[in-house]
TILOVO-275737 format. One line per 10 residues: their letters; for each residue x, y, z of C-alpha. Coordinates in steps of 0.1 Angstrom, whole numbers. Layout:
N
a	X Y Z; ...
//
This chain:
115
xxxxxxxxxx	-249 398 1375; -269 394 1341; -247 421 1329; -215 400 1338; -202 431 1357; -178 423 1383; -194 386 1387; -158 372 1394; -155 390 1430; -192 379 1435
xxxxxxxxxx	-184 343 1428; -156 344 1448; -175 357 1479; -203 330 1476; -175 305 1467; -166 294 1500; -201 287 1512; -205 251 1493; -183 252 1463; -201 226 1437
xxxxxxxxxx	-233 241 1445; -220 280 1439; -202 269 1407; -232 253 1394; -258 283 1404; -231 306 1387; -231 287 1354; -270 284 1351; -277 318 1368; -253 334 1338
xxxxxxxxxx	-263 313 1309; -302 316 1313; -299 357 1320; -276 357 1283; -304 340 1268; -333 363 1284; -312 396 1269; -302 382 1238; -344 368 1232; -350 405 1243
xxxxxxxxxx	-330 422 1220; -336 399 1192; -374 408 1197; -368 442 1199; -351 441 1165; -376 417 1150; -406 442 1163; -389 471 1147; -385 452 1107; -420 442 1112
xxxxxxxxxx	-431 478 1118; -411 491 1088; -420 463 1067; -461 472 1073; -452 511 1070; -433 502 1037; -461 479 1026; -490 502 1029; -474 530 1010; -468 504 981
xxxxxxxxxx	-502 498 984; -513 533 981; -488 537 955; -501 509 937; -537 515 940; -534 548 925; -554 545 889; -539 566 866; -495 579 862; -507 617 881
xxxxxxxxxx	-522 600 914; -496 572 914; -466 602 914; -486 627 939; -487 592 963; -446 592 958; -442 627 965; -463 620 997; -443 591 1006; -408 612 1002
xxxxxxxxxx	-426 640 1021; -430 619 1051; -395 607 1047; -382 640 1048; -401 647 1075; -387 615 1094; -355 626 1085; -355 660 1096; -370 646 1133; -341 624 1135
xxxxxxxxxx	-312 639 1159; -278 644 1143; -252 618 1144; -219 618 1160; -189 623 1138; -180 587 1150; -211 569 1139; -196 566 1106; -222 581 1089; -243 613 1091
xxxxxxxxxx	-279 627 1082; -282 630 1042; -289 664 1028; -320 657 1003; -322 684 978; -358 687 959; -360 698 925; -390 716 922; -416 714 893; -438 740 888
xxxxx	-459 724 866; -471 698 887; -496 702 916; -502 680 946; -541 674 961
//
């Protein structure tokens, strides 16, 4: 009944037990479980930006703590690397999604060589 599914021939069953009370029950019952799901998936969402956001900020920090130009790029091309690799696990979308899986091209340097 949370779900909303089909709560109109439920209602009317109960309905002719005690009217007042059945309308009342309804109308709470429905309201508080909307609440409940919409506090769950609000938190769901609001764990998941936190996660990123503390991902995001700890490879700035590696980035960042890097001392010279050569370790701050090799800490990029480690960051991209796990991208890629995040990427690549994700499953494809549907044609419907509105949007698909990017295909990343790397240029490669020869002259530069990560630890």
């Amino acid at each position: 009944m949370i779900t909303l599914d089909d709560w109109g021939n439920i209602y009317a069953d109960a309905r002719g037990l005690s009217p007042i009370t059945t309308g009342a029950y309804f109308v709470s019952f429905i309201m508080l479980g909307t609440m409940i799901m919409l506090n769950l998936f609000i938190g769901v969402i609001t764990s998941s930006m936190t996660e990123m956001h503390a991902e995001l900020e700890k490879e700035t920090v590696q980035i960042v703590a890097a001392r010279n130009p050569h370790e701050q790029i090799a800490a990029i091309e480690r960051a991209l690397h796990s991208l890629r690799l995040s990427l690549d696990t994700m499953p494809p979308s549907s044609p419907d999604a509105g949007f698909s899986k990017p295909v990343i091209h790397t240029p490669v340097n020869p002259h530069h060589q990560t630890s």
